[in-house]
C-alpha positions in Angstrom: 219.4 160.0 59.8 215.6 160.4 60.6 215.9 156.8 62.4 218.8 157.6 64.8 218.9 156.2 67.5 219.0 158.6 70.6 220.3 159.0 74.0 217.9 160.3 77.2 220.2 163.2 77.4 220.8 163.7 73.7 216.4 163.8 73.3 216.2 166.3 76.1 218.4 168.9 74.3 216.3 167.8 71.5 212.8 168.7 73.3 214.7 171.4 75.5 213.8 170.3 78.8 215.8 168.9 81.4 216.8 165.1 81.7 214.9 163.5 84.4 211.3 165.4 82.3 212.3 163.3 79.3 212.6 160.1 82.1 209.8 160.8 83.5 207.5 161.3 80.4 208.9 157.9 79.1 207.7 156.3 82.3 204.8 157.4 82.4 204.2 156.6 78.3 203.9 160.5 77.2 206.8 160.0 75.2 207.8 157.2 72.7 210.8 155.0 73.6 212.7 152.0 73.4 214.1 149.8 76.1 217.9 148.0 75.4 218.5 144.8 77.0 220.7 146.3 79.1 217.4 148.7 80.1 218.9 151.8 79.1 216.6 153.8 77.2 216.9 154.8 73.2 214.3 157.2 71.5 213.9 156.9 67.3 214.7 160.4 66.0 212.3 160.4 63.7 209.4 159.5 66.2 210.9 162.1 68.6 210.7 164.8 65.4 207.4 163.6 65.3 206.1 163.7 68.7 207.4 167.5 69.1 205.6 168.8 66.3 202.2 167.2 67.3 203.0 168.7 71.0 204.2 172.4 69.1 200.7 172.3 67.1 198.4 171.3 70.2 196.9 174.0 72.1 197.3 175.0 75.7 194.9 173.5 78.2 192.6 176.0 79.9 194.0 176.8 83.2 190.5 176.1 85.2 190.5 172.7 83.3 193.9 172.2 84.5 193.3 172.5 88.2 190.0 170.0 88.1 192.1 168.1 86.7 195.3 168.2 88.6 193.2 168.0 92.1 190.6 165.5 90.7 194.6 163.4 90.1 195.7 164.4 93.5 193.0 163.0 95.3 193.2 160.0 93.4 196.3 159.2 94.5 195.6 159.8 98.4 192.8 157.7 98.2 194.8 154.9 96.9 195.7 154.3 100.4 199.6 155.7 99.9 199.2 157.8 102.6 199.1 154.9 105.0 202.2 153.4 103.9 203.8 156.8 105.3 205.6 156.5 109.2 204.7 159.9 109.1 201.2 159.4 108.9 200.8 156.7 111.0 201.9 158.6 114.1 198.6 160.8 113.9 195.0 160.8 115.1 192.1 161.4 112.7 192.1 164.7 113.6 196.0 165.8 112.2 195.0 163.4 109.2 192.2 165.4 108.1 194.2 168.2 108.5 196.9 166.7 106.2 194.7 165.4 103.7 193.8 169.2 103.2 197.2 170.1 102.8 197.5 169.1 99.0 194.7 172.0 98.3 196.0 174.9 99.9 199.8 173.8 98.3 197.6 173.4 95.0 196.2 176.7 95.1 199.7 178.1 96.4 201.2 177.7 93.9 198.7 178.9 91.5 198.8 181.9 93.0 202.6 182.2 93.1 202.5 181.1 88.9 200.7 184.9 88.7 202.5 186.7 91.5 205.2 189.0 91.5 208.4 187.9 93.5 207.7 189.8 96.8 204.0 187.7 96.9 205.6 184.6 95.8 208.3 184.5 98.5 205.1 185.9 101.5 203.1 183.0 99.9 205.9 180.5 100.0 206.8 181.3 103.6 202.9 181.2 104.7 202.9 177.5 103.9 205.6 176.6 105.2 204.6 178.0 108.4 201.7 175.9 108.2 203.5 172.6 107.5 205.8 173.6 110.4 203.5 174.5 112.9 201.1 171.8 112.2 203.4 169.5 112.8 205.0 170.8 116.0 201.0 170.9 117.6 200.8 166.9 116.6 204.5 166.4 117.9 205.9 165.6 114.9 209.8 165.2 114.1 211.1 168.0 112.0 212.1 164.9 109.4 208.6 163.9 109.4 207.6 167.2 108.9 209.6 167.6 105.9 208.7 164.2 104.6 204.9 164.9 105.8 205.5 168.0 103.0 207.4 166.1 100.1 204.7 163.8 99.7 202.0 166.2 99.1 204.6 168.1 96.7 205.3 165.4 94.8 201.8 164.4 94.5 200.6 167.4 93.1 204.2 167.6 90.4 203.5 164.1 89.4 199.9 165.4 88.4 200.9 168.7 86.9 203.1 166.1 84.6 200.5 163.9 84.0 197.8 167.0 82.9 200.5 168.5 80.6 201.7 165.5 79.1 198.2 163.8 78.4 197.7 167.6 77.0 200.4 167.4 74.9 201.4 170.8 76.0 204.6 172.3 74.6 207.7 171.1 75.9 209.4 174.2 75.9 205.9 175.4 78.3 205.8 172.3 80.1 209.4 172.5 81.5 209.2 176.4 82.3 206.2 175.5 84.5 208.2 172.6 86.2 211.2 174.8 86.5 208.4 177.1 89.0 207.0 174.6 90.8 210.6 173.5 92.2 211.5 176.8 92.9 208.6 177.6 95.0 208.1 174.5 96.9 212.4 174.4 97.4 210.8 177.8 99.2 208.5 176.3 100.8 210.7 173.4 102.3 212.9 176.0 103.6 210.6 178.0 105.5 209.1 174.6 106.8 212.7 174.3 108.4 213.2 177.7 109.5 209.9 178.0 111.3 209.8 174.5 112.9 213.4 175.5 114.4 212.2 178.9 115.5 209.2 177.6 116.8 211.3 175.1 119.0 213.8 178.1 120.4 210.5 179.8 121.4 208.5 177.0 123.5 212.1 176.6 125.4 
């Protein structure tokens, strides 16, 4: 019994966390697992048993320690040069890409604020950045597409870090996927009011 062999989905109701957390940790080689031929992947029961009570017994990272290290990460990534490979990006001067480059710190901070808000901040703070994305990318004539895309890739930066600094962390799963399950809500927020305000702003100039 303690060497079954387990599904993706059968581990995440294991862990209780969501499917595509369990992918993702596996990817990224948080979590222990085992590749078929066929490259579907199988976790060991017993070294899943074992990885969750390591993670249960670890302590929480300090939240200050977790922001140096989740923008230290961010920037990492930007620097990489994988914002050039972006249409998005292309189509800007050296002005609007400065401009973007400081987007991932003021979504960062965001949603560290919105984590300790109460609903009626969350949603003001949610539509304020959207209304930045929009308008920002209206004044350097950006496509609403491009505007949501221009937004996606600083959100996903900044989730695939917030992964990274909990798993290498070995924060508790059950914590670890109630913080994921806030940072989708807030930036689905986010991408709506980025839609909302780039259409009103377009009505307006007509």
């Amino acid at each position: 019994m303690a060497d079954e062999w387990l599904s993706l989905s059968d581990t995440a109701k294991i862990l209780g966390v969501h499917p595509s957390t369990v992918r993702l940790w596996s990817d990224k080689g948080v979590l222990p697992v085992h590749k078929t031929q066929g490259g579907h992947r199988r976790y060991k029961r017993s070294e899943i048993s074992l990885w969750s009570e390591s993670s249960q017994k670890s302590r929480e990272i300090e939240p200050e320690k977790m922001m140096q290290e989740v923008i230290r990460n961010v920037r990492m990534q930007i620097s990489e040069g994988t914002l050039r490979a972006e249409s998005w990006y292309q189509k800007l001067d050296e002005e609007a890409r400065m401009q973007y480059r400081m987007s991932a710190r003021s979504l960062f901070h965001g949603l560290m604020n919105y984590v300790s808000a109460n609903d009626e901040e969350a949603a003001t703070e949610a539509y304020a950045i959207g209304y930045e994305y929009a308008s920002r990318a209206r004044r350097y004539n950006l496509s609403y597409v491009d505007a949501a895309k221009a937004f996606l890739f600083f959100r996903d930066s900044l989730i695939e870090s917030i992964i990274k600094v909990y798993g290498d962390a070995k924060v508790p799963a059950s914590q670890a996927s109630q913080m994921y399950s806030k940072i989708h809500t807030f930036t689905d927020q986010i991408l709506i009011s980025l839609l909302q305000t780039y259409e009103s702003l377009g009505n307006a100039a007509r």
